[in-house]
N, C-alpha and C positions, 0 to 999 in steps of 0.2 A: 825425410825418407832415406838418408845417409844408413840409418840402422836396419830399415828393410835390404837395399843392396849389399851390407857388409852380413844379414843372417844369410841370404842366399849364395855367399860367394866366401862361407868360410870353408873352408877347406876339412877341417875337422869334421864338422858338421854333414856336409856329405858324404864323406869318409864314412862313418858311420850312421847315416839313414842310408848310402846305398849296400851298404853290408848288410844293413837287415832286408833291405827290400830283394836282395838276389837270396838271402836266405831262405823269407819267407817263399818264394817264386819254387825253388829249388824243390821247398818242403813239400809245395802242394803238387810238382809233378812226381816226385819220389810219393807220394799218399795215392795219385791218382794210379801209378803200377801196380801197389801193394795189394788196394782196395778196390782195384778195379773202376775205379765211379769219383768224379769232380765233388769235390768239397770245398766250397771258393771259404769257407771260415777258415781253411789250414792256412789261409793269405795273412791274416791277420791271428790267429790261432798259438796260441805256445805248446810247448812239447812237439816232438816229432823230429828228422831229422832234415837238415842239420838244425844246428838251435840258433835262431835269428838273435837271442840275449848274449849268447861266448861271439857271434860273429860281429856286432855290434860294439862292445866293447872292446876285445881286441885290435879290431880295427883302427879306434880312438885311439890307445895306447900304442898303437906301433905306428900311426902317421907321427905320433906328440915323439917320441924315439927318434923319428928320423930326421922330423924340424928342429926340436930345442934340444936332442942327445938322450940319454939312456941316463944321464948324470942329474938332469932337471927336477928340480921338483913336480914340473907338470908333468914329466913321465911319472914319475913314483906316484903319482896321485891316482889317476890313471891306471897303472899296473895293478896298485892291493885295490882298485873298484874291481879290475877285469875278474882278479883270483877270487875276491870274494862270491862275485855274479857266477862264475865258470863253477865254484863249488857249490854255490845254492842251487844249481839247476840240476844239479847230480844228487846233490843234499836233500835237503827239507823237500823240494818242489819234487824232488821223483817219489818221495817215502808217501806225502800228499795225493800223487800221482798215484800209486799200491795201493792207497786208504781207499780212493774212489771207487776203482774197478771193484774191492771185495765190497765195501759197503752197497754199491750200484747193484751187484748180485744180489746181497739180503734181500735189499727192498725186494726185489724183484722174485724173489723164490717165497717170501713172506706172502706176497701181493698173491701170487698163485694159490698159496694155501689157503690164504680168508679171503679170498674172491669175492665172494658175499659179504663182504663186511670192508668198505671204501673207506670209510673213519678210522682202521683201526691202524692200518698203513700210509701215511702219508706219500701221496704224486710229487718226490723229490729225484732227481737226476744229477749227481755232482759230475761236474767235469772231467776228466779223464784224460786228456792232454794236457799234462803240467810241467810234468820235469823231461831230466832228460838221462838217457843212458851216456857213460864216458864217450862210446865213441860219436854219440851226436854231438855234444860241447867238443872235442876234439874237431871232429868236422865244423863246428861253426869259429873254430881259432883258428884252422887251416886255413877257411873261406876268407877270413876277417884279415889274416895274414895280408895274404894273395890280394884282396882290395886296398887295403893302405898302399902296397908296392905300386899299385895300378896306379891309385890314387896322388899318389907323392912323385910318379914320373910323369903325368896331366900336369899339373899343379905348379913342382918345382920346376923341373928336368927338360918340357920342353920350351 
C-alpha cells in the first residue's frame, strides 16, 4: 500500500487536481452570475471561464520549475504539454465550440420548418461548452500560477 500513500501525498499531483478543482468551483460560480441559475455540470464541464485544462497544467509545470529548475527535463516536458493544452483550448476546441452553436441552430430552425416530419431532422444537440476564449486559458495559467506558489510553500517552505 506504499503506492497508495506516495499517489496521495505527491505533491504534483495535487498541485494540479487542486487547480482544476478551484477552476472548475470558480467556473460554476462565474456561470451561476452570468446565467442566472445553478448548472452543477459547469463542475465537471469544459469551456467556460476560467479553463480548468491551462489551470491544470500550468500548475504541473510551475511546481516541476520550482522543485527540479526551469533547466530539467521534467520542466521542458511539462512546459510544451502546458503550451500545447493552453493553444488547443483556444484552437481546435473553441472553432469546435463556433461549429456547435451554428449547427445546434440549423437543427433547430430546420426542426421548426418540418415540424410534421420528426424523420427528416434528426433530435441531435452537440455540446457547446468546449473551448476556450484567450482570456479564459490566460485566467486558468494565472489561477494554476498562483496554486503551484500555494502549493510549493505547503509542501516545501513550511
Amino acid at each position: 500500500m506504499d503506492w497508495l500513500q506516495q499517489l496521495f501525498t505527491n505533491p504534483f499531483l495535487i498541485t494540479g487536481v487542486t487547480s482544476w478543482f478551484v477552476a472548475q468551483v470558480l467556473k460554476t460560480i462565474i456561470h451561476i452570475f452570468i446565467y442566472k441559475k445553478l448548472d452543477l455540470k459547469r463542475l465537471i464541464g469544459d469551456g467556460g471561464m476560467p479553463s480548468g485544462h491551462s489551470a491544470t497544467v500550468t500548475s504541473m509545470a510551475a511546481m516541476i520549475a520550482f522543485v527540479y529548475g526551469a533547466g530539467s527535463v521534467e520542466f521542458a516536458i511539462s512546459a510544451i504539454l502546458a503550451v500545447i493544452v493552453c493553444h488547443d483550448a483556444t484552437g481546435v476546441r473553441r472553432e469546435t465550440e463556433k461549429q456547435a452553436y451554428l449547427l445546434n441552430g440549423l437543427v433547430k430552425a430546420f426542426s421548426e420548418l418540418y415540424e410534421d416530419d420528426d424523420d427528416l431532422i434528426p433530435e441531435v444537440k452537440l455540446k457547446q461548452f468546449v473551448g476556450h476564449t484567450p482570456v479564459q486559458v490566460m485566467a486558468g495559467i494565472l489561477l494554476g500560477c498562483l496554486n503551484a506558489c500555494l502549493m510549493y510553500f505547503l509542501f516545501y517552505l513550511l
